[in-house]
TIDRENVO-301483 format. One record per residue: residue number from 0; residue in one letter; x, y, z of N, C-alpha, C in turn. Coordinates in pm, 1 decimal, padded with zeros to 6 digits. Layout:
<sites>
NUM_a_X_Y_Z_X_Y_Z_X_Y_Z
...
</sites>
This chain:
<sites>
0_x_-09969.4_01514.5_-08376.2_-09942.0_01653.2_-08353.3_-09798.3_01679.2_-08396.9
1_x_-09752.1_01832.3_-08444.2_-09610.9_01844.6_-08517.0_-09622.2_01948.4_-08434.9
2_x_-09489.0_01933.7_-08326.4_-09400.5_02056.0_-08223.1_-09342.7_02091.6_-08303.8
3_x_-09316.8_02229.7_-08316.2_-09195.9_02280.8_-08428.8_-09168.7_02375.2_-08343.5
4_x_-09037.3_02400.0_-08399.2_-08921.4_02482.6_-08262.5_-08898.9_02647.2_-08321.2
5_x_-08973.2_02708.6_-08288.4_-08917.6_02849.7_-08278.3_-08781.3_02957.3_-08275.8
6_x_-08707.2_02839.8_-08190.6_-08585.2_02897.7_-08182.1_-08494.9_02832.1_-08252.5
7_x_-08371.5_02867.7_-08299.5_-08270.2_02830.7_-08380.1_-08190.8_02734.6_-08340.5
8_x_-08159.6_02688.9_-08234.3_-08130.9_02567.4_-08189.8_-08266.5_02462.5_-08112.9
9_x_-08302.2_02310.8_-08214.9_-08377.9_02262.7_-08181.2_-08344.8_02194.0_-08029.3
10_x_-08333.7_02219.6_-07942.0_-08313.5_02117.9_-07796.8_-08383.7_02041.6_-07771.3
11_x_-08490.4_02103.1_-07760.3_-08628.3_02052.1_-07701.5_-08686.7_01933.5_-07756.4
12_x_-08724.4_01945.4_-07879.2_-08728.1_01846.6_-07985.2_-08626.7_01703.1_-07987.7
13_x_-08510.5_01799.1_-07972.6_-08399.4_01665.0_-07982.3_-08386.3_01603.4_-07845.2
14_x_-08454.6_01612.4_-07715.3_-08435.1_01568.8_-07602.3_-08528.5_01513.1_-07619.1
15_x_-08664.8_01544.4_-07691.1_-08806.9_01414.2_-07651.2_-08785.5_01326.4_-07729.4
16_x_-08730.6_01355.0_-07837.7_-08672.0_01243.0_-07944.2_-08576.2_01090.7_-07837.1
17_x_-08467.5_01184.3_-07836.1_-08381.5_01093.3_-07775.5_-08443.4_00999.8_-07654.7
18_x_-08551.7_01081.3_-07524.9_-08593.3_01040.8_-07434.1_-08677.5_00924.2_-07541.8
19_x_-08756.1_00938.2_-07577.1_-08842.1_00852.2_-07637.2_-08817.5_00723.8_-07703.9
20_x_-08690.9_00751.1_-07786.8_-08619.1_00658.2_-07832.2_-08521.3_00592.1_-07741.9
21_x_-08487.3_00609.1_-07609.4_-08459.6_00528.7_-07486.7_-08562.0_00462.5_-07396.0
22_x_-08687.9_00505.9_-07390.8_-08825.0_00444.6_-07365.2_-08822.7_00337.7_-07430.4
23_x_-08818.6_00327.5_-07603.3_-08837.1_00214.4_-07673.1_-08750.7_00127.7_-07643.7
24_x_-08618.8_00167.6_-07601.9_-08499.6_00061.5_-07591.3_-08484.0_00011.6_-07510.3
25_x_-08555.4_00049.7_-07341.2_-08543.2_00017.0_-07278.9_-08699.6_-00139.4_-07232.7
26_x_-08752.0_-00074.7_-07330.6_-08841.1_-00224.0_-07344.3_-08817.1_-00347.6_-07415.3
27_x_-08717.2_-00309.9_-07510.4_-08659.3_-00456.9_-07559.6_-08583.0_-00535.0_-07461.8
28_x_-08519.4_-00660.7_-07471.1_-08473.0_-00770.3_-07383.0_-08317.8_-00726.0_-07504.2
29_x_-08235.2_-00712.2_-07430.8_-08109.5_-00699.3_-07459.8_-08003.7_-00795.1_-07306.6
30_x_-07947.4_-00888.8_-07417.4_-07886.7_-00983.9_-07324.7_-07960.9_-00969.2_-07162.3
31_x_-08054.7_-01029.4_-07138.9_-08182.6_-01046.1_-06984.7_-08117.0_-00922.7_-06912.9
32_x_-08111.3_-00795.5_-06956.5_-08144.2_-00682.2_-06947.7_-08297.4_-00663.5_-06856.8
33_x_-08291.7_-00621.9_-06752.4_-08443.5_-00589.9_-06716.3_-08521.3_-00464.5_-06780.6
34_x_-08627.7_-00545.3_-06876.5_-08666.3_-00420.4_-06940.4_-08785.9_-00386.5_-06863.3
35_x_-08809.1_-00229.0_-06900.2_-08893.8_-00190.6_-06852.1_-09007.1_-00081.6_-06974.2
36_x_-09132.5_-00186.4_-06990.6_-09244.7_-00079.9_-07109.6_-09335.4_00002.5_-06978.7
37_x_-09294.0_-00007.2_-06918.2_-09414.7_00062.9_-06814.7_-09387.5_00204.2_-06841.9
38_x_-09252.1_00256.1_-06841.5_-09229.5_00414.6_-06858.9_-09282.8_00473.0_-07010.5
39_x_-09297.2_00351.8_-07121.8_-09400.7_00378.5_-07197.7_-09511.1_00440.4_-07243.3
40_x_-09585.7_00389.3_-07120.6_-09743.4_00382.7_-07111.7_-09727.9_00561.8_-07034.9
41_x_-09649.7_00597.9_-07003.5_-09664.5_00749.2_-06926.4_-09614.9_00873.1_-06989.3
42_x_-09565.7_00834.8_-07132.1_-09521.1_00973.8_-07231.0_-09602.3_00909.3_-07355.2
43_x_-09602.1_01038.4_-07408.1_-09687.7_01061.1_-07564.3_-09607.0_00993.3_-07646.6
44_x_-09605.1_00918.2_-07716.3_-09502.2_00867.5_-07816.7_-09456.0_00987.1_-07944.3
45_x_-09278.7_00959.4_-07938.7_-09283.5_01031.7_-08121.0_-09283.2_00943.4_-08189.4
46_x_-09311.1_00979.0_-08283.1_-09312.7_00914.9_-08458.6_-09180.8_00968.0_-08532.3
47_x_-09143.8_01047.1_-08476.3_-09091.5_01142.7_-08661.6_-09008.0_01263.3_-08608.4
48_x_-08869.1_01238.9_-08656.0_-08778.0_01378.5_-08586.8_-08727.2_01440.1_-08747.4
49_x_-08736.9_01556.5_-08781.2_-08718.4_01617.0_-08897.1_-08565.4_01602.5_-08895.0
50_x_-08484.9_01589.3_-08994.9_-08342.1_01612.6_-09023.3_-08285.2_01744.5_-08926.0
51_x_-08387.2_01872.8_-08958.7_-08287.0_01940.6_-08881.2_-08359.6_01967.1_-08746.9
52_x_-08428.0_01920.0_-08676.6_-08473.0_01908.1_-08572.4_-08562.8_02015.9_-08537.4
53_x_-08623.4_02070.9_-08649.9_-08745.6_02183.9_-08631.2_-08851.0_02106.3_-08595.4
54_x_-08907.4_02008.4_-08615.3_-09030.4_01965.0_-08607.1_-09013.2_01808.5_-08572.3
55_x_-09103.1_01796.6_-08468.2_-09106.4_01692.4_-08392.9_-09249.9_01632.3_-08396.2
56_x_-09283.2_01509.0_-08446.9_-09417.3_01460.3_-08490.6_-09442.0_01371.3_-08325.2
57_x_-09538.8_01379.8_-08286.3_-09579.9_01281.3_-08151.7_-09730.3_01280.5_-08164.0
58_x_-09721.4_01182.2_-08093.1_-09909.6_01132.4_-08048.4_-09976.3_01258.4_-07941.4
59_x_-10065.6_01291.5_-08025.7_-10173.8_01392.0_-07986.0_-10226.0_01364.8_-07843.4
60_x_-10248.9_01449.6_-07779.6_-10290.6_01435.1_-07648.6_-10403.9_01575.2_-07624.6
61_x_-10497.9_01514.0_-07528.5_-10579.5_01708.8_-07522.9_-10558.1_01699.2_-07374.4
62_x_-10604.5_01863.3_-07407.9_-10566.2_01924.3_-07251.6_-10614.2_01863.3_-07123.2
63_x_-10574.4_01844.4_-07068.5_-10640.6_01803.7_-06882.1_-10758.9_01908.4_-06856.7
64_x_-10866.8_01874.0_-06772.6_-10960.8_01960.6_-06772.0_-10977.0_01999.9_-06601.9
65_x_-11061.3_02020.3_-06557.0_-11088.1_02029.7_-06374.2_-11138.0_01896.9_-06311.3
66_x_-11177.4_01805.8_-06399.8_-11207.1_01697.3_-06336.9_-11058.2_01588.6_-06339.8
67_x_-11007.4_01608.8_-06433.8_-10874.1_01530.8_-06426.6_-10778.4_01510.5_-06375.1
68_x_-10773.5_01434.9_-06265.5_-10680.6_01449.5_-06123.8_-10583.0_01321.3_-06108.9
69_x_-10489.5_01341.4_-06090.2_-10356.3_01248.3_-06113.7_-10228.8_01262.1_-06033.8
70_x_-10146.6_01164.6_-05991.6_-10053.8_01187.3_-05858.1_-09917.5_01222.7_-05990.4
71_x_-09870.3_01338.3_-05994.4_-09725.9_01367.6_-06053.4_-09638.5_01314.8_-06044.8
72_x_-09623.2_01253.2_-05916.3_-09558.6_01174.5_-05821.6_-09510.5_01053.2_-05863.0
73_x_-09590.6_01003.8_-05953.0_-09596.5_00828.4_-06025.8_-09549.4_00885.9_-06125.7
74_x_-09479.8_00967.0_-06180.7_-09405.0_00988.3_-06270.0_-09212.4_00983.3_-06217.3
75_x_-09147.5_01004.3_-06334.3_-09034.8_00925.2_-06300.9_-08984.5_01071.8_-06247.9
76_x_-08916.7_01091.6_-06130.2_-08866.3_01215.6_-06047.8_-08763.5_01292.3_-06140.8
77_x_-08735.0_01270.4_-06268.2_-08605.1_01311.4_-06340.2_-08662.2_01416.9_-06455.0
78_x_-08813.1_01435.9_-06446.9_-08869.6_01515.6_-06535.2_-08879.4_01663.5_-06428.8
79_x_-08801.2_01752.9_-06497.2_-08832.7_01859.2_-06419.0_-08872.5_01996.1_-06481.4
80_x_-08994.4_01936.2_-06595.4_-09069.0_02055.5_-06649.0_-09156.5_02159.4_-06531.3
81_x_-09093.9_02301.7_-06487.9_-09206.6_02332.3_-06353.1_-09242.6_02469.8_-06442.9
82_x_-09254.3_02511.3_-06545.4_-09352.3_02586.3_-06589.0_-09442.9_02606.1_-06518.9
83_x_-09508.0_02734.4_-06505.5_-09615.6_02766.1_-06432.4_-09731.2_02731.8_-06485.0
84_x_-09801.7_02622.5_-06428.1_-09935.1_02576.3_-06516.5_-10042.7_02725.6_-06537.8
85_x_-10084.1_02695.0_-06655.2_-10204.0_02811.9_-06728.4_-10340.9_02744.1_-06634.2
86_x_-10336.3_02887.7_-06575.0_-10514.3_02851.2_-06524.3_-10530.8_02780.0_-06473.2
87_x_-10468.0_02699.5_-06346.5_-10404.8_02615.7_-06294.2_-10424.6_02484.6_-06333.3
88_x_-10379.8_02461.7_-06446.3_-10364.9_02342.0_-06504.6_-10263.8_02316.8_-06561.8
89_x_-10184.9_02202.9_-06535.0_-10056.6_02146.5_-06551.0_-10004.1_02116.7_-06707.3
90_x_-09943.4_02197.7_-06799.3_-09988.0_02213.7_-06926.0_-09868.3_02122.3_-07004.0
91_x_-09804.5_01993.5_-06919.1_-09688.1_01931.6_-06942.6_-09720.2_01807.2_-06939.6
92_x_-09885.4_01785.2_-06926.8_-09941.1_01660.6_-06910.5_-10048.2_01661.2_-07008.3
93_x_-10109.9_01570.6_-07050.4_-10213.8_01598.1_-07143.6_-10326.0_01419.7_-07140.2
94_x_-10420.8_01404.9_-07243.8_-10482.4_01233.5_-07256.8_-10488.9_01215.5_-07342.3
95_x_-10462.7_01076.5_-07337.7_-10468.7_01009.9_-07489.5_-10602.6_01026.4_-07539.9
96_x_-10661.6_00935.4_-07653.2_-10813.2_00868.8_-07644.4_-10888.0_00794.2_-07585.3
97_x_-10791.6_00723.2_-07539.8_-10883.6_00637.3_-07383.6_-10863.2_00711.4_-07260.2
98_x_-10795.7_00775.8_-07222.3_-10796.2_00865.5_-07105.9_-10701.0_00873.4_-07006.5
99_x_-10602.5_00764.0_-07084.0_-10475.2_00786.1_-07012.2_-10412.5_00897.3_-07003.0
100_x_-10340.7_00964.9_-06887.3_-10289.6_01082.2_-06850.8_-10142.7_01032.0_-06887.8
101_x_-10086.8_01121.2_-06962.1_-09961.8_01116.4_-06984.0_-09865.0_01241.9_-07012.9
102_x_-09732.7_01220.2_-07011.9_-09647.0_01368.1_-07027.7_-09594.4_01405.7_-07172.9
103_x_-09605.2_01527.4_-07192.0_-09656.3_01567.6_-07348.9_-09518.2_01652.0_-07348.3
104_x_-09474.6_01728.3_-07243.5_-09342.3_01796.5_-07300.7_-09270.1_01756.7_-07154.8
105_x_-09176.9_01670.3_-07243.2_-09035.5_01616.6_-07136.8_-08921.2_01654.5_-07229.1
106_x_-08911.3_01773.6_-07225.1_-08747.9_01805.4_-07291.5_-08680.4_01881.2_-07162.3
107_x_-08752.7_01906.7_-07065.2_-08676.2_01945.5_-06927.7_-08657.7_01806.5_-06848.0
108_x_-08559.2_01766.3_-06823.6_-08528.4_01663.3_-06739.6_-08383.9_01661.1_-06707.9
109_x_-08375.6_01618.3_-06576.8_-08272.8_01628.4_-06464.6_-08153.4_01514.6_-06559.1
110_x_-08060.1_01533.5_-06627.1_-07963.2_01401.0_-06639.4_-07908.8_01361.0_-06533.3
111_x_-07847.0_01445.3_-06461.9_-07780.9_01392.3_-06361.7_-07879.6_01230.2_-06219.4
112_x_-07982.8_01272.5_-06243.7_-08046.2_01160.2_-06195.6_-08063.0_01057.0_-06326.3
113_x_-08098.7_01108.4_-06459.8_-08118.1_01007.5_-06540.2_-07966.1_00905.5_-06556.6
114_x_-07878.4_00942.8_-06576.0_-07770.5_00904.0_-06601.0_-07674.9_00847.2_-06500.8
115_x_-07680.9_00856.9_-06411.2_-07640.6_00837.4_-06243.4_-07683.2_00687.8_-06233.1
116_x_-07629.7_00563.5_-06259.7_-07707.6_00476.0_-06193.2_-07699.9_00447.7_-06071.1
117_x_-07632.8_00527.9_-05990.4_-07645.6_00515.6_-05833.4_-07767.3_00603.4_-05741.5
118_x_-07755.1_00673.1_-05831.6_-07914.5_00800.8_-05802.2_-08030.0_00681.5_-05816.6
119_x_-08104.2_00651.2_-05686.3_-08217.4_00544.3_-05706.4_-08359.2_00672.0_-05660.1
120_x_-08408.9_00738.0_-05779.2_-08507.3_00816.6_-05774.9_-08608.4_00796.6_-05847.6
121_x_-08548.7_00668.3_-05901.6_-08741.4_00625.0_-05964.5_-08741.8_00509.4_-05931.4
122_x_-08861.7_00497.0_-05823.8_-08983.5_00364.3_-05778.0_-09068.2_00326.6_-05863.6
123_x_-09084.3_00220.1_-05934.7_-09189.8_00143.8_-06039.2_-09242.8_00024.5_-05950.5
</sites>
């Protein structure tokens, strides 16, 4: 799927980028670094950030339906997309092809907890 940004400054784009590309880094072993791929397995992956940050390529996800029920909660507390879900469905989450539930737009997120390593707000 290609997000492309509407507005004249790409943010959004450049925050799932960056988030994503700290996901990856944080699964490599850097000097017995405790890595962690689990936060992985719970966002859409990108592929592909355009030069000027209009368009953002990521792994396709479809919509959540009424049977698709999932604790928000097991997500990392620093995502604070609260858009009003459409039709009451949570439109910041989406599934892969096997049916994993995962988060499709994380360009809203709290730094001050991400960046804080004294802020202990995510349980794995």
């Amino acid at each position: 799927m290609v997000k492309e940004m509407k507005h004249p400054f790409p943010m959004s784009n450049m925050v799932e980028w960056l988030v994503w590309n700290a996901l990856v880094k944080m699964a490599e072993d850097h000097l017995n670094a405790v890595t962690n791929v689990h936060l992985q397995t719970m966002f859409a992956r990108s592929y592909a950030f355009s030069q000027t940050g209009r368009f953002l390529v990521m792994q396709r996800l479809s919509a959540l339906d009424d049977s698709d029920k999932f604790d928000r909660g097991s997500f990392p507390s620093w995502l604070n997309d609260v858009k009003p879900a459409a039709f009451g469905r949570d439109t910041s989450f989406g599934k892969d092809a096997i049916g994993r539930i995962k988060v499709m737009d994380y360009a809203e997120i709290n730094f001050f907890d991400v960046l804080n390593p004294l802020n202990k707000t995510i349980s794995l």
